[in-house]
TIGUNU-912808 format. One record per atom (N, C-alpha, C): residue number from 1; residue in one letter; chain; atom name; x, y, z. Coordinates in Angstrom, 3 decimals. Layout:
! TIGUNU-912808
{NUM; "A"; "A"; "CA"; {X; Y; Z}} ...
This chain:
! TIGUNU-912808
{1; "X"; "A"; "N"; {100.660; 101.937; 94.665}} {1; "X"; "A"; "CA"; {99.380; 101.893; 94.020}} {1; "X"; "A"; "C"; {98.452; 102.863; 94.749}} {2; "X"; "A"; "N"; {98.154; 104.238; 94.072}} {2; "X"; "A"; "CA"; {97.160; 104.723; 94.604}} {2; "X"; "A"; "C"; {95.734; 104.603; 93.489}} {3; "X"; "A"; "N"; {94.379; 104.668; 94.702}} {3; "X"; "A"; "CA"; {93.158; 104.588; 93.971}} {3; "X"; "A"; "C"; {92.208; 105.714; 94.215}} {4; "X"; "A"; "N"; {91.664; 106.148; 93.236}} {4; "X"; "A"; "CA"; {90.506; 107.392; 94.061}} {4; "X"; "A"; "C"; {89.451; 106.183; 93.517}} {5; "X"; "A"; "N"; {88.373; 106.263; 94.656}} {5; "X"; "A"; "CA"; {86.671; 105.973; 94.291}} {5; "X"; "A"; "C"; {85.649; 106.929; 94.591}} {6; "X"; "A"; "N"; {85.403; 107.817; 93.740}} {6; "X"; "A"; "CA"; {84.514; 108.888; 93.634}} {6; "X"; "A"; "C"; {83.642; 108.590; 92.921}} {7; "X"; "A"; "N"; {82.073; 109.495; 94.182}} {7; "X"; "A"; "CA"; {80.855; 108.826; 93.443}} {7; "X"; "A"; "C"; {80.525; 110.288; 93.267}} {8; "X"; "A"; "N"; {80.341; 110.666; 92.351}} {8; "X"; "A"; "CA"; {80.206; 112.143; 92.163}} {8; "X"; "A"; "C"; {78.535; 112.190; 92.495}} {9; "X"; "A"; "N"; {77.899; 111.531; 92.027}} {9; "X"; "A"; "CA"; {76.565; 111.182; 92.387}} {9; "X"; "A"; "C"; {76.205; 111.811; 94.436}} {10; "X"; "A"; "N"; {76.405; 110.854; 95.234}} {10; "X"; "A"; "CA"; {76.067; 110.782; 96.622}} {10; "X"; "A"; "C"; {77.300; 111.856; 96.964}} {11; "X"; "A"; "N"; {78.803; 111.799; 96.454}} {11; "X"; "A"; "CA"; {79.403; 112.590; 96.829}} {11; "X"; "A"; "C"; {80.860; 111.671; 97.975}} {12; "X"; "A"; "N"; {80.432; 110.664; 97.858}} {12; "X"; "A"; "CA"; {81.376; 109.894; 99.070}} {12; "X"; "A"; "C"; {83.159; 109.685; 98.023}} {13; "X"; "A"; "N"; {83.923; 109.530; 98.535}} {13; "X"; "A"; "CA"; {85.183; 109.810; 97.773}} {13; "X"; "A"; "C"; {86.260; 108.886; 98.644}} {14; "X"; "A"; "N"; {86.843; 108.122; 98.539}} {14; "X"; "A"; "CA"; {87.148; 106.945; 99.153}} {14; "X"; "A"; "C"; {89.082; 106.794; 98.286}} {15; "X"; "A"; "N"; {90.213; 107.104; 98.971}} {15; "X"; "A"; "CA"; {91.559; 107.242; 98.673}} {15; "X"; "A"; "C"; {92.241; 106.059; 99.151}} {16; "X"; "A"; "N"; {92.537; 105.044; 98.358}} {16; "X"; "A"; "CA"; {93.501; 104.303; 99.320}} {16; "X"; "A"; "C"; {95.194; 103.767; 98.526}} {17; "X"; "A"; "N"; {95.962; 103.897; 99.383}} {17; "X"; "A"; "CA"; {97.503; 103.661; 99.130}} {17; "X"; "A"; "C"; {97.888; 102.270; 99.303}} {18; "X"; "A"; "N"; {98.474; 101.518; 98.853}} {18; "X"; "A"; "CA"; {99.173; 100.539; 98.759}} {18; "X"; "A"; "C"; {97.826; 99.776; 99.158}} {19; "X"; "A"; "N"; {96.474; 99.614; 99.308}} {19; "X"; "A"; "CA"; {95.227; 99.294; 99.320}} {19; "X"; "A"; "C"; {94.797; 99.109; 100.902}} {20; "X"; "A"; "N"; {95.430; 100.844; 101.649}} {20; "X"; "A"; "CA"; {94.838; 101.296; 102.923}} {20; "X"; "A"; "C"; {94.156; 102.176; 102.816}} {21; "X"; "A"; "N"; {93.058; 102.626; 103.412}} {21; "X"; "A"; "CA"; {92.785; 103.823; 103.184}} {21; "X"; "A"; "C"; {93.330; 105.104; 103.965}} {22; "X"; "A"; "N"; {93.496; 106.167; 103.171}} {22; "X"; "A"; "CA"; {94.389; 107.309; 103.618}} {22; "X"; "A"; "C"; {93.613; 108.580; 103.809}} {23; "X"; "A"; "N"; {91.978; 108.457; 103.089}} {23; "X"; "A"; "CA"; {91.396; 109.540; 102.732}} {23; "X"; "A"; "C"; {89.835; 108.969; 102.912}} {24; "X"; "A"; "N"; {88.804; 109.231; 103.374}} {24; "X"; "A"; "CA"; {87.680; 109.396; 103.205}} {24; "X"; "A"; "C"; {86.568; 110.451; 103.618}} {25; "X"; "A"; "N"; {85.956; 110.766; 102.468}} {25; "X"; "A"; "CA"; {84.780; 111.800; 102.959}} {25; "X"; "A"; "C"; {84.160; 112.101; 101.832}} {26; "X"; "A"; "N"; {82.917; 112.709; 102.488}} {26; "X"; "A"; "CA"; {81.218; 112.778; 101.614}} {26; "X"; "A"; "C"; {81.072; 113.821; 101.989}} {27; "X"; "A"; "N"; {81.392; 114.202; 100.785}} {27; "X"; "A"; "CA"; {81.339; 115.980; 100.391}} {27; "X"; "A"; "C"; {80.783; 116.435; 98.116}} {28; "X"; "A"; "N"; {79.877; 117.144; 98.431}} {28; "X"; "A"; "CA"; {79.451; 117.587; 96.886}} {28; "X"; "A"; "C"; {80.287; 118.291; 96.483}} {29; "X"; "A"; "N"; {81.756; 118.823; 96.906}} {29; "X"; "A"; "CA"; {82.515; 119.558; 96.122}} {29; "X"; "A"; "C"; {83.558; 118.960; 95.302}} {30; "X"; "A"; "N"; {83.355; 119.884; 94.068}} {30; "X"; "A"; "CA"; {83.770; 119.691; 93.126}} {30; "X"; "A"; "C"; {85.169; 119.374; 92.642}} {31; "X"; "A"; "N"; {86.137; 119.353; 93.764}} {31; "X"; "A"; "CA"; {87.489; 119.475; 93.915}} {31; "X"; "A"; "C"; {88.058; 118.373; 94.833}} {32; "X"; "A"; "N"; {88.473; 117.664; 94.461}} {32; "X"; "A"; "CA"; {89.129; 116.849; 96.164}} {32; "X"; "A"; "C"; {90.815; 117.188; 96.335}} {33; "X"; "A"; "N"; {91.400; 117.631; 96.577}} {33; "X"; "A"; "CA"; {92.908; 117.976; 97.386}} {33; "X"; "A"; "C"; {93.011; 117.577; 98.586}} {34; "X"; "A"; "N"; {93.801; 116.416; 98.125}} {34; "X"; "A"; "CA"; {93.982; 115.979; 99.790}} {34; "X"; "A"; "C"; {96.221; 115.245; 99.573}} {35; "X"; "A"; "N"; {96.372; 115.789; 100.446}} {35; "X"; "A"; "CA"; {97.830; 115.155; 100.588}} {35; "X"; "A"; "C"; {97.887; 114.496; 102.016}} {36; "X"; "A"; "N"; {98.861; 113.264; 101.930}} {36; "X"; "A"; "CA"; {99.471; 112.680; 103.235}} {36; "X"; "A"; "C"; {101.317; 111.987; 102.714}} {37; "X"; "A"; "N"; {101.311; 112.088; 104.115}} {37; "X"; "A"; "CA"; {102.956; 111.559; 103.901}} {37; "X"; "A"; "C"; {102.714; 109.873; 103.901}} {38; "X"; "A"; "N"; {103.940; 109.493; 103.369}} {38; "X"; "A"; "CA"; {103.695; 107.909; 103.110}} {38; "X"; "A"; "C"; {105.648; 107.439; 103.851}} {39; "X"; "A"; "N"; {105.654; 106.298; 103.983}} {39; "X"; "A"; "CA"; {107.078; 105.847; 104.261}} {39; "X"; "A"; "C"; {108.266; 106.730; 102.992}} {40; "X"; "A"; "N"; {109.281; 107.126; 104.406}} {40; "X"; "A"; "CA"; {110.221; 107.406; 103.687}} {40; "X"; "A"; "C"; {110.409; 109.117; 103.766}} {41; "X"; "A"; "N"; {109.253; 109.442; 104.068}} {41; "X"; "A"; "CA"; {108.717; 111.024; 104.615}} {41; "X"; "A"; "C"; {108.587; 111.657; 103.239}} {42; "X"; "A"; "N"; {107.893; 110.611; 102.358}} {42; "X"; "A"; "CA"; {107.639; 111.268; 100.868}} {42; "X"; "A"; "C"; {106.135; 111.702; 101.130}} {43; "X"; "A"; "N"; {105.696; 113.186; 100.209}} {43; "X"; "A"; "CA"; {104.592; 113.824; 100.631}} {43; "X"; "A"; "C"; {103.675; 113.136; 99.510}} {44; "X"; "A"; "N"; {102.858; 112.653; 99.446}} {44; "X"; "A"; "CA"; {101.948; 112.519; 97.900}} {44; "X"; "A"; "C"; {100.689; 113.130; 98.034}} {45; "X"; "A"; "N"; {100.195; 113.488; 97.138}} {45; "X"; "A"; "CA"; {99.203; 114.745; 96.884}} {45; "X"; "A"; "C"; {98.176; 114.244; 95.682}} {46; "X"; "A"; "N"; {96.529; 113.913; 96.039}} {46; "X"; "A"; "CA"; {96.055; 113.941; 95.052}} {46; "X"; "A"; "C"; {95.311; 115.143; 94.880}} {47; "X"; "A"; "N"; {94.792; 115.640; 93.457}} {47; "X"; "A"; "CA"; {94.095; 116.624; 93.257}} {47; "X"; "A"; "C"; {92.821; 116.276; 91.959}} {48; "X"; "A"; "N"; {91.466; 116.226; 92.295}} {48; "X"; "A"; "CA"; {91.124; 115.595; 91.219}} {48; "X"; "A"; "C"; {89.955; 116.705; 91.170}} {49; "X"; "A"; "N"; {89.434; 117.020; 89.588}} {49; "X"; "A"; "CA"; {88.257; 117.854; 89.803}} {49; "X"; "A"; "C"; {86.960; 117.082; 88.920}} {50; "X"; "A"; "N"; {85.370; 117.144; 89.427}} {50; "X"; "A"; "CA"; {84.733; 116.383; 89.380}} {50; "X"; "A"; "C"; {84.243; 115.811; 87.703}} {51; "X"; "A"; "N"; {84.392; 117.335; 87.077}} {51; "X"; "A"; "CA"; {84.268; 117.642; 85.885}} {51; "X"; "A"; "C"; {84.919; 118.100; 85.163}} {52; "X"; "A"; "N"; {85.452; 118.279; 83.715}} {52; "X"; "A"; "CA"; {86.683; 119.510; 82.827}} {52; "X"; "A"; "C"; {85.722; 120.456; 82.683}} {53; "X"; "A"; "N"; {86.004; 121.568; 82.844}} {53; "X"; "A"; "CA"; {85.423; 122.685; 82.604}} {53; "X"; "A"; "C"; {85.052; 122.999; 81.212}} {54; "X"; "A"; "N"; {84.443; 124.036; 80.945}} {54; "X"; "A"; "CA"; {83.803; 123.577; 79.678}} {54; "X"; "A"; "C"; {84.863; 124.621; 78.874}} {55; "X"; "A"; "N"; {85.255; 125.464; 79.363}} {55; "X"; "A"; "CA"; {86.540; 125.879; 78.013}} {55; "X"; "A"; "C"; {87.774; 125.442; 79.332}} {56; "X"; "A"; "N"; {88.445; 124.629; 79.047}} {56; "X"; "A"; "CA"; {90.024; 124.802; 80.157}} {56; "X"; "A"; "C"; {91.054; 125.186; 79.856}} {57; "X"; "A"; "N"; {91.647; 125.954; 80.866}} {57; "X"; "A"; "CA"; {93.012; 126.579; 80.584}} {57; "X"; "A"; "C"; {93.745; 125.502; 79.622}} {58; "X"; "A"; "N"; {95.283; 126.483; 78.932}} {58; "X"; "A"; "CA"; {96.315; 125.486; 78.879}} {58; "X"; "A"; "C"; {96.695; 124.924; 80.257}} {59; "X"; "A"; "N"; {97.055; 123.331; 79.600}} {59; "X"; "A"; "CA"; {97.560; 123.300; 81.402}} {59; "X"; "A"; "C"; {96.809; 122.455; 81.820}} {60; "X"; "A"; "N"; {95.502; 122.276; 82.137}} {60; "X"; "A"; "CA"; {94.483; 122.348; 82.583}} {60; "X"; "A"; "C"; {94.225; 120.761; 82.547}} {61; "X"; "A"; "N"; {94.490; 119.130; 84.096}} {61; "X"; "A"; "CA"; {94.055; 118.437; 84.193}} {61; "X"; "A"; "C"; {93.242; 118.179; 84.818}} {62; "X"; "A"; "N"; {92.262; 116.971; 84.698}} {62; "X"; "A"; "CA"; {91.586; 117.140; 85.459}} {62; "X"; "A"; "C"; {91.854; 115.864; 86.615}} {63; "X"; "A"; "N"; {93.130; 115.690; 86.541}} {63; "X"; "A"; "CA"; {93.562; 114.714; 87.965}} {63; "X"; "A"; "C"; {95.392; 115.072; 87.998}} {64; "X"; "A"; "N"; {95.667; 115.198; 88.820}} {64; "X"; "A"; "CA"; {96.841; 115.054; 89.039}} {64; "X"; "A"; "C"; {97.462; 114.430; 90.501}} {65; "X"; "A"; "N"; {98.411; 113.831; 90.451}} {65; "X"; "A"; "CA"; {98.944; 113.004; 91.475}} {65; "X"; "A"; "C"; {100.575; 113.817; 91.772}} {66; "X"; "A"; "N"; {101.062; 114.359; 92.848}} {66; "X"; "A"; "CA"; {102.262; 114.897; 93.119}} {66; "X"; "A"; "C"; {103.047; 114.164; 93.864}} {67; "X"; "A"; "N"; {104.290; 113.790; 93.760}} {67; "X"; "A"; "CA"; {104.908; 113.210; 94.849}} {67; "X"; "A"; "C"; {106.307; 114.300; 95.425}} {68; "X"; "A"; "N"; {106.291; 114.417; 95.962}} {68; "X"; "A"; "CA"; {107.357; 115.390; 96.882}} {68; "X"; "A"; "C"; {107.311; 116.853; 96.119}} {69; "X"; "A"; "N"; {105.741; 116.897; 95.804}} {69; "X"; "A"; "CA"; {105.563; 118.170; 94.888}} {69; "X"; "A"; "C"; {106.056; 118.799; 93.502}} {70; "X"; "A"; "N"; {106.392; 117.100; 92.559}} {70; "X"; "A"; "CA"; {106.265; 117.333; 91.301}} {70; "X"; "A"; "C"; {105.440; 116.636; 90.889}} {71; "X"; "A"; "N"; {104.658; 116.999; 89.864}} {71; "X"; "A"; "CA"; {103.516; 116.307; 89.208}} {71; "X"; "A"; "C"; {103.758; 114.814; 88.669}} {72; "X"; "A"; "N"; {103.171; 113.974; 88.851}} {72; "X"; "A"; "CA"; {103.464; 112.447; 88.035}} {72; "X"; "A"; "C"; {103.745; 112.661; 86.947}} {73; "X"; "A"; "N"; {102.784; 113.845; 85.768}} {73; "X"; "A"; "CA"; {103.470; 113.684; 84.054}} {73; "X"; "A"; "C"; {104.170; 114.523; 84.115}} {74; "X"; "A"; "N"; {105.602; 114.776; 85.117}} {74; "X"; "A"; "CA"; {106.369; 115.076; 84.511}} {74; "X"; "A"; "C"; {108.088; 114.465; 85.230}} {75; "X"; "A"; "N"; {107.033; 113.014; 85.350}} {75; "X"; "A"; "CA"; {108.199; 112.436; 85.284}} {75; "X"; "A"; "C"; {108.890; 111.829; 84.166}} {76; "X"; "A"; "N"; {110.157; 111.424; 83.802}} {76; "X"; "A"; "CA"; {110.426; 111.061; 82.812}} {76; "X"; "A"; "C"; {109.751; 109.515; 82.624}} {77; "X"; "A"; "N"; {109.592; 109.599; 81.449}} {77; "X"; "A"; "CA"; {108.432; 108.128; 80.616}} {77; "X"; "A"; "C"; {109.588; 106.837; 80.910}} {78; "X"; "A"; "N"; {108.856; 105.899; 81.010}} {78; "X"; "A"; "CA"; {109.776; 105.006; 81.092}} {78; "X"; "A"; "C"; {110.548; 103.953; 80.169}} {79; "X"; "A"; "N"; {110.339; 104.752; 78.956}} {79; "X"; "A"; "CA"; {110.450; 104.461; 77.446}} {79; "X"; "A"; "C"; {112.016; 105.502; 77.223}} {80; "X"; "A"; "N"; {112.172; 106.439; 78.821}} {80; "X"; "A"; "CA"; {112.984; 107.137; 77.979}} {80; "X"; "A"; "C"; {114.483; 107.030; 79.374}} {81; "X"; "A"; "N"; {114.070; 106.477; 79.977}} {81; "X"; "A"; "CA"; {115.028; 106.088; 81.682}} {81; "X"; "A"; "C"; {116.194; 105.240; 80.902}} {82; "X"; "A"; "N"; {117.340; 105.710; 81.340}} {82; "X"; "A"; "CA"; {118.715; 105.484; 80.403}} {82; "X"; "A"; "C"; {119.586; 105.838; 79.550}} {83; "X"; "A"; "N"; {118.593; 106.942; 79.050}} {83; "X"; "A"; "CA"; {118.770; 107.739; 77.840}} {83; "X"; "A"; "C"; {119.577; 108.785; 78.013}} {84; "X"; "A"; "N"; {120.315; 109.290; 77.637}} {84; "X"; "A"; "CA"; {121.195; 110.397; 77.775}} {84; "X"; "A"; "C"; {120.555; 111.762; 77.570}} {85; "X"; "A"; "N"; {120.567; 112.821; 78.353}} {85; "X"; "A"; "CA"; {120.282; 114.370; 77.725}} {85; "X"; "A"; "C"; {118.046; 114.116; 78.358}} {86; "X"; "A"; "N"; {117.888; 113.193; 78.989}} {86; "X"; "A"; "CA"; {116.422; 113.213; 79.010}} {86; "X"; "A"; "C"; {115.860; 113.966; 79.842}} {87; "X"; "A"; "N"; {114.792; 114.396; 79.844}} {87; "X"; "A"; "CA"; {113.829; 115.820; 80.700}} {87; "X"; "A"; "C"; {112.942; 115.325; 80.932}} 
């Protein structure tokens, strides 16, 4: 279970894993990237931006979560785990 609590307001930004905290700081930028390793020596990576830009790339989220440096949506759905031939 990871959580971001971002106050985009004051700026304070508060990360916690399995409900520790892993991440804190009070900062007005618009971007938070922060990675740490967790048990198991798996890397997880959040990346969140404060706002969507007003035209965004293709592509273009405005949170993403990585674990050993593939993105969460693109793991396979769990509607589709079992399935033969799945991506």
């Amino acid at each position: 279970d990871v959580t971001l609590v971002w106050s985009v307001t004051s700026g304070k930004r508060l990360l916690l894993a399995d409900g520790q905290e892993v991440h804190y700081s009070n900062s007005r930028s618009a971007v938070l990237d922060f990675s740490w390793t967790m048990r198991g020596n798996h890397v997880l990576k959040v990346v969140a931006h404060a706002t969507a830009p007003m035209t965004a790339e293709p592509g273009f989220r405005q949170y993403d979560f990585y674990v050993d440096g593939r993105s969460f949506f693109s793991f396979p759905k769990v509607y589709r785990l079992g399935l033969t031939g799945n991506k």
